[in-house]
C-alpha positions as CSV (number, residue, x, y, z in Angstrom):
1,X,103.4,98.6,106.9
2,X,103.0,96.4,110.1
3,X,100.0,95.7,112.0
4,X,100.5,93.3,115.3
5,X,97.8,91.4,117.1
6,X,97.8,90.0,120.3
7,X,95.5,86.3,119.3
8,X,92.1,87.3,122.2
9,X,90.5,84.2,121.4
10,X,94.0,82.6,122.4
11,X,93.9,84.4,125.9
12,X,97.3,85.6,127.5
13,X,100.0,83.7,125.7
14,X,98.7,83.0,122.2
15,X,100.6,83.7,119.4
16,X,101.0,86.7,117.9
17,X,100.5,87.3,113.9
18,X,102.2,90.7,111.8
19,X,101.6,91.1,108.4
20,X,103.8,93.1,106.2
21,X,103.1,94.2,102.6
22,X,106.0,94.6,99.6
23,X,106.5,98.4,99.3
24,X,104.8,100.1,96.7
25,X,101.6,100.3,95.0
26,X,100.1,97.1,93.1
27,X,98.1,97.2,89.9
28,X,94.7,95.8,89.3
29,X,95.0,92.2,87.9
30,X,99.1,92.6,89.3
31,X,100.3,90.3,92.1
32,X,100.8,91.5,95.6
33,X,103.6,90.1,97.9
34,X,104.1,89.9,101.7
35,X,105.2,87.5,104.9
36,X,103.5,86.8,107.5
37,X,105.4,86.8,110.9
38,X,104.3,84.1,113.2
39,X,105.2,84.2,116.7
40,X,104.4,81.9,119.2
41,X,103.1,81.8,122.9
42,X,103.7,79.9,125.5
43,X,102.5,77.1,124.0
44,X,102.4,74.8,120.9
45,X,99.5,75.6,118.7
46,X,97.8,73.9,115.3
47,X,98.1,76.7,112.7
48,X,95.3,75.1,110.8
49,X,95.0,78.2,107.9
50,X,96.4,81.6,107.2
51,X,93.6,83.7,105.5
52,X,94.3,86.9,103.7
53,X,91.2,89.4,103.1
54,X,90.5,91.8,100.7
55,X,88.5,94.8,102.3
56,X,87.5,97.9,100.9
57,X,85.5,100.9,102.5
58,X,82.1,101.3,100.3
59,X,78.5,103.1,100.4
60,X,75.1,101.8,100.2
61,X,72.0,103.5,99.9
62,X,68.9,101.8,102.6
63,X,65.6,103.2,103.2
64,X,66.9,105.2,106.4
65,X,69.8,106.9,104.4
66,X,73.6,106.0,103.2
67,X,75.3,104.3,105.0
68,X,79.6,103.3,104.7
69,X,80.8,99.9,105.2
70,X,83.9,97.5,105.3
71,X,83.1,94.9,102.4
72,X,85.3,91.6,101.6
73,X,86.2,91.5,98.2
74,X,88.1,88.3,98.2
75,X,89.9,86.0,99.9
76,X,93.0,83.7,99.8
77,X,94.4,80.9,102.0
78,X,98.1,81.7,102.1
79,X,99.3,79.0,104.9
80,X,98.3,76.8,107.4
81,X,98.5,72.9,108.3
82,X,101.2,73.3,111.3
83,X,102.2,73.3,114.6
84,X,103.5,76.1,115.8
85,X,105.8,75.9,118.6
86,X,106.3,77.5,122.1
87,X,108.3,80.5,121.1
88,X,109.1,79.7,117.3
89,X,109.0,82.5,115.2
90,X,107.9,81.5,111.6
91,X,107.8,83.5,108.2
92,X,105.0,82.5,105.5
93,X,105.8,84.6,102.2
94,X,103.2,85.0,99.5
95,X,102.1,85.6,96.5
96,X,98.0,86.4,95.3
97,X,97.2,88.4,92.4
98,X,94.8,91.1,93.1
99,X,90.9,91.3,91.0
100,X,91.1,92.9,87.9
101,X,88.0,95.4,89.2
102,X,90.3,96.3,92.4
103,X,89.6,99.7,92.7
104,X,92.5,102.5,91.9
105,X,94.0,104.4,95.5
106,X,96.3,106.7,93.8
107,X,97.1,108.6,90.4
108,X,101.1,109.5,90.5
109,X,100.9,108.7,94.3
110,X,98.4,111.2,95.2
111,X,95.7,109.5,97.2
112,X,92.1,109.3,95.7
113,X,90.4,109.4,99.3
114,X,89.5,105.0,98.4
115,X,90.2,103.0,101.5
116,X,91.6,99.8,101.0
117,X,93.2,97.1,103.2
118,X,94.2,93.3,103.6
119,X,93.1,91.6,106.5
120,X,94.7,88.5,108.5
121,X,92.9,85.6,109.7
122,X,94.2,83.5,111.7
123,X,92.8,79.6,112.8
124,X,94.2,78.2,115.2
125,X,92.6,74.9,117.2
126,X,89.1,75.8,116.1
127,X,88.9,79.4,117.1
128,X,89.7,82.5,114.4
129,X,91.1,85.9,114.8
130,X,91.3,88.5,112.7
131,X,93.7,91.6,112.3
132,X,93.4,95.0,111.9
133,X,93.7,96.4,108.6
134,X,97.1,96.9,106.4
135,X,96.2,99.9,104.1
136,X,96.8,98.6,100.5
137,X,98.1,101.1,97.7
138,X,96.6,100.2,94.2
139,X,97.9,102.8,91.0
140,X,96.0,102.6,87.9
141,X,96.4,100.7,84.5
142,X,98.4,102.1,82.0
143,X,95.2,102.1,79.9
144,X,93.2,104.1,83.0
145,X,96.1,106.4,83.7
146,X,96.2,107.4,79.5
147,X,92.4,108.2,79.9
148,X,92.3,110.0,83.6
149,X,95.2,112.1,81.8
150,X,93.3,112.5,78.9
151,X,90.6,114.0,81.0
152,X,92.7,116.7,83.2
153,X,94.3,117.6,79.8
154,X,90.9,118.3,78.4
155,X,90.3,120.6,81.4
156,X,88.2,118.4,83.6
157,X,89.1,118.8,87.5
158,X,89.0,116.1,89.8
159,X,86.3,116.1,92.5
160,X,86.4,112.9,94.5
161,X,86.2,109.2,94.3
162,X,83.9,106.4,96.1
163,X,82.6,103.2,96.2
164,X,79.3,102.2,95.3
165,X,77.7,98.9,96.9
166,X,75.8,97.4,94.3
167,X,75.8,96.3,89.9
168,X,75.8,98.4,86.7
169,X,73.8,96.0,85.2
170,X,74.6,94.6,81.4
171,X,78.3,95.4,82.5
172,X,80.5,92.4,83.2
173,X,81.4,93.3,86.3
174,X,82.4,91.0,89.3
175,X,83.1,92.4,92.2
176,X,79.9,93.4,94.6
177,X,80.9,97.4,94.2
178,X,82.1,99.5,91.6
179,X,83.9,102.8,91.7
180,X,83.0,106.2,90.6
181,X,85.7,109.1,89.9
182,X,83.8,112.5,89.9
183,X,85.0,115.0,87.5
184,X,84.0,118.8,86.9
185,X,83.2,119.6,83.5
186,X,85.9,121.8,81.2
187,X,84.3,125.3,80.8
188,X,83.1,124.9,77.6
189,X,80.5,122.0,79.1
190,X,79.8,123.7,82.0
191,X,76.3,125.2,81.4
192,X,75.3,121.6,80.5
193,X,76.8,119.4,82.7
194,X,77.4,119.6,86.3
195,X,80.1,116.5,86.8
196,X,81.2,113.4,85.3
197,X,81.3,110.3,87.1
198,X,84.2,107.3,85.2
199,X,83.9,104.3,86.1
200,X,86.5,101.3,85.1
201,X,85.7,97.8,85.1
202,X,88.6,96.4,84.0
203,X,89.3,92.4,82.7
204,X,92.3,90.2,81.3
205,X,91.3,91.5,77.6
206,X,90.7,95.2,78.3
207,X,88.4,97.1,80.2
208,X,84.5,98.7,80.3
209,X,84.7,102.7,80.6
210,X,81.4,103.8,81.5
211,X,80.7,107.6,81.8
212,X,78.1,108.9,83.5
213,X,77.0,113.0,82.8
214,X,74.7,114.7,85.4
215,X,72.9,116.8,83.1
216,X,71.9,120.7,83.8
217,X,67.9,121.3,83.7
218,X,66.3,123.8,81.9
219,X,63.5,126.0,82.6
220,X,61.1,123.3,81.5
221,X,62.6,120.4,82.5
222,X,64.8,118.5,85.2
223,X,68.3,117.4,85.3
224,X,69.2,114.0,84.9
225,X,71.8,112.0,84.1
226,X,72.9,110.2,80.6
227,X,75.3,107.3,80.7
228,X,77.8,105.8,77.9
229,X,79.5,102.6,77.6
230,X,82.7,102.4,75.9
231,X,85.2,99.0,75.8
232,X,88.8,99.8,75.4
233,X,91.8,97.5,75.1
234,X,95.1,96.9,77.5
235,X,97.4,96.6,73.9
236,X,95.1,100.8,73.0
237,X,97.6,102.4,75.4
238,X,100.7,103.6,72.9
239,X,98.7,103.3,69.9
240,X,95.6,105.2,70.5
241,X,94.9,109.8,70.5
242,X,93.3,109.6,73.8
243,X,92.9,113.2,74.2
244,X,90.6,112.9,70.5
245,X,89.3,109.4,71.8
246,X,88.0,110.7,75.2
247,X,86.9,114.4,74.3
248,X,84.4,112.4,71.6
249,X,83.4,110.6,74.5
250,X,82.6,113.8,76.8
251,X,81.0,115.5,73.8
252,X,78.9,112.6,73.2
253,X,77.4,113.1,76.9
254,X,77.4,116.7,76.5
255,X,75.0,116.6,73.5
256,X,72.9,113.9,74.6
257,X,69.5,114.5,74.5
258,X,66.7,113.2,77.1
259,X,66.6,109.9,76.4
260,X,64.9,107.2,78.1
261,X,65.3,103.6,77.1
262,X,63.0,102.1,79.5
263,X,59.7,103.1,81.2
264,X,60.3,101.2,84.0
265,X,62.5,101.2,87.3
266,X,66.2,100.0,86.9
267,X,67.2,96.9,88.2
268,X,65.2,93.7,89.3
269,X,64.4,92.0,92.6
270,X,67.4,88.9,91.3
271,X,69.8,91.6,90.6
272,X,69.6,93.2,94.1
273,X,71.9,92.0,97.5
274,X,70.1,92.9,100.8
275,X,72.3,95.5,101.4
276,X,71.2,97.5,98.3
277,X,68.5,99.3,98.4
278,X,68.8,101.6,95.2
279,X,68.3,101.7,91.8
280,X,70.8,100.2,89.7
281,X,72.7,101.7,86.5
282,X,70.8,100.3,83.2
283,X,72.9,100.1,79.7
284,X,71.8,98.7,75.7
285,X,73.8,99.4,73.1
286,X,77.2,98.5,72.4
287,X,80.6,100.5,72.4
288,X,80.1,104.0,71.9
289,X,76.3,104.4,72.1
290,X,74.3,105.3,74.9
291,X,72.5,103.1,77.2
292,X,69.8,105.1,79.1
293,X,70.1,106.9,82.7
294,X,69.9,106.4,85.9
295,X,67.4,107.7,87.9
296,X,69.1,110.7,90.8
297,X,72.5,111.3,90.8
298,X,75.5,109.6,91.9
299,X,76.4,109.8,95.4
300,X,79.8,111.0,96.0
301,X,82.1,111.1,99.1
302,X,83.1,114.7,98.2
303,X,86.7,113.9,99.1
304,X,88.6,116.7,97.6
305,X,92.1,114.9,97.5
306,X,94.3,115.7,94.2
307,X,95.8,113.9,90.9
308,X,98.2,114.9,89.0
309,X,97.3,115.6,85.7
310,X,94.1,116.4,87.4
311,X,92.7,120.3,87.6
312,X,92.8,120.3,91.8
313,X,95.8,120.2,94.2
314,X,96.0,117.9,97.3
315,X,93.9,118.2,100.2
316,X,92.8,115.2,101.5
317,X,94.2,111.7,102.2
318,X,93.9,108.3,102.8
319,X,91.9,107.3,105.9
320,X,94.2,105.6,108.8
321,X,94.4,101.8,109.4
322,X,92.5,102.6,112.8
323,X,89.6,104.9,111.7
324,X,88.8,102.3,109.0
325,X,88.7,99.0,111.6
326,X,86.4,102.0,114.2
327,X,83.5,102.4,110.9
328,X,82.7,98.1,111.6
329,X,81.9,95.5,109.6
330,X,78.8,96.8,108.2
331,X,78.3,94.6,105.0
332,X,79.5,91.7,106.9
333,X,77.4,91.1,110.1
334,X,75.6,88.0,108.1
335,X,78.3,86.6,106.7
336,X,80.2,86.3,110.2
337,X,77.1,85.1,111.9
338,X,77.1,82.3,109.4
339,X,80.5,81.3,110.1
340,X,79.7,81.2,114.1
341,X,76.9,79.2,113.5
């Protein structure tokens, strides 16, 4: 896909910038390839650097309510340290390799309702522009599609999928959000649990599966949720029973009983960005065992889109280039403040 921008901070005549992404979805920890298409004006101009940005459409809870937000998840210089000339037209191919935690888009190309893009920055003779957004495809792991298949073949439906601004603390994760798959519980679960949130942080070695169960209440008590850590490995993929593997997993949660491993409030003031204003998830334990529970459920997008191998046919989609740039930079008014300054 193509996005073209007109440089504003170049006035009438600067050069124009379009961005275009290899075809097909990337992988978490894969490379992703594209050019850049420099045109000039009608003028020479110092390219001093060709930024690409990571951006990805997450929620945050704040004392007023939820709120959605574009965050940048990283960033890579691409190209830069030339003239560009009246009228050239230049190509600048590249290469980065995407974050290991980069949030999955699609399971067997049906969209999971997560909006992701890359963004082009463009410095030119002091002044910076930036692009509008080129929607980025990302499929899952082999190891995550084995396990979300695992799940619709145990009879879990999918629900939706978000991003949550903020840490799952005693996880190793890096980027500043994490994602949460919501899954319905198979029938036989169903008068215990109400959904499942999954949540992969994946790494070089293998990857974190953390499982989250929003528990039913009784008549003398309140719902609440019970969380499970599990560490799995890329080489498990071929050589594991998933369908035994993750069905001990959901059982675990299912007969988990009200347990709480701390008195206290999740999360500490050092652990907490100044966007975030929730508690945070809280795990001990090692793989396998339980860790605690948050406090109030997950907060989900409710975006009924559909995955095969998943209970639930296709209804939604992925959100256009243009409504995403509309929702504004909502995480990154400070950052961009700084860079003025």
């Amino acid at each position: 896909m193509v996005f073209k921008r007109l440089l504003g901070s170049m006035g009438v005549g600067g050069p124009s910038v379009d961005t275009v992404l290899a075809p097909g979805a990337a992988l978490p920890g894969g490379g992703l390839t594209g050019e850049v298409h420099l045109s000039g004006g009608r003028a020479d101009f110092d390219i001093e650097h060709i930024t690409l940005e990571l951006l990805a459409r997450a929620e945050a809870e704040h004392d007023d309510g939820e709120h959605e937000g574009m965050v940048v998840f990283e960033r890579f210089s691409v190209g830069g340290g030339f003239r560009l000339a009246e009228g050239e037209h230049r190509t600048v191919p590249f290469a980065i390799t995407l974050p290991w935690e980069t949030p999955v888009t699609e399971l067997h190309g049906q969209p999971l309702g997560i909006v992701l893009g890359v963004r082009t920055e463009l410095a030119v003779a002091g002044a910076r522009d930036q692009g509008d957004l080129d929607p980025l495809a990302v499929r899952p792991l082999p190891v995550q599609e084995a396990i979300l298949e695992a799940f619709g073949q145990l009879g879990l439906g999918f629900k939706s999928a978000d991003l949550e601004y903020g840490r799952i603390h005693g996880t190793g994760q890096q980027l500043p959000f994490y994602q949460e798959i919501e899954l319905t519980p198979p029938p036989q679960y169903a008068d215990r649990i109400t959904e499942i949130e999954v949540t992969f942080l994946a790494d070089p070695a293998g990857m974190e599966v953390i499982l989250e169960a929003d528990k039913r209440g009784g008549l003398f008590s309140d719902g609440h949720d019970v969380l499970g850590r599990h560490r799995v490995s890329h080489d498990d993929t071929d050589r594991c029973d998933w369908n035994a593997t993750v069905g001990s997993w959901v059982s675990q949660l299912a007969d988990a009983h009200s347990v709480r491993v701390s008195h206290h409030p999740y999360g500490h003031g050092d652990l907490y960005d100044h966007h975030v204003h929730k508690d945070e998830h809280s795990h001990q334990g090692h793989d396998g065992h339980h860790g605690g529970e948050r406090s109030g459920p997950g907060m989900g997008t409710v975006v009924a889109a559909g995955a095969a191998g998943l209970a639930v046919g296709v209804v939604g989609g992925m959100v256009a280039a243009e409504a995403v740039d509309e929702i504004g930079d909502f995480f990154e008014g400070d950052e961009e403040e700084g860079e003025e300054a």
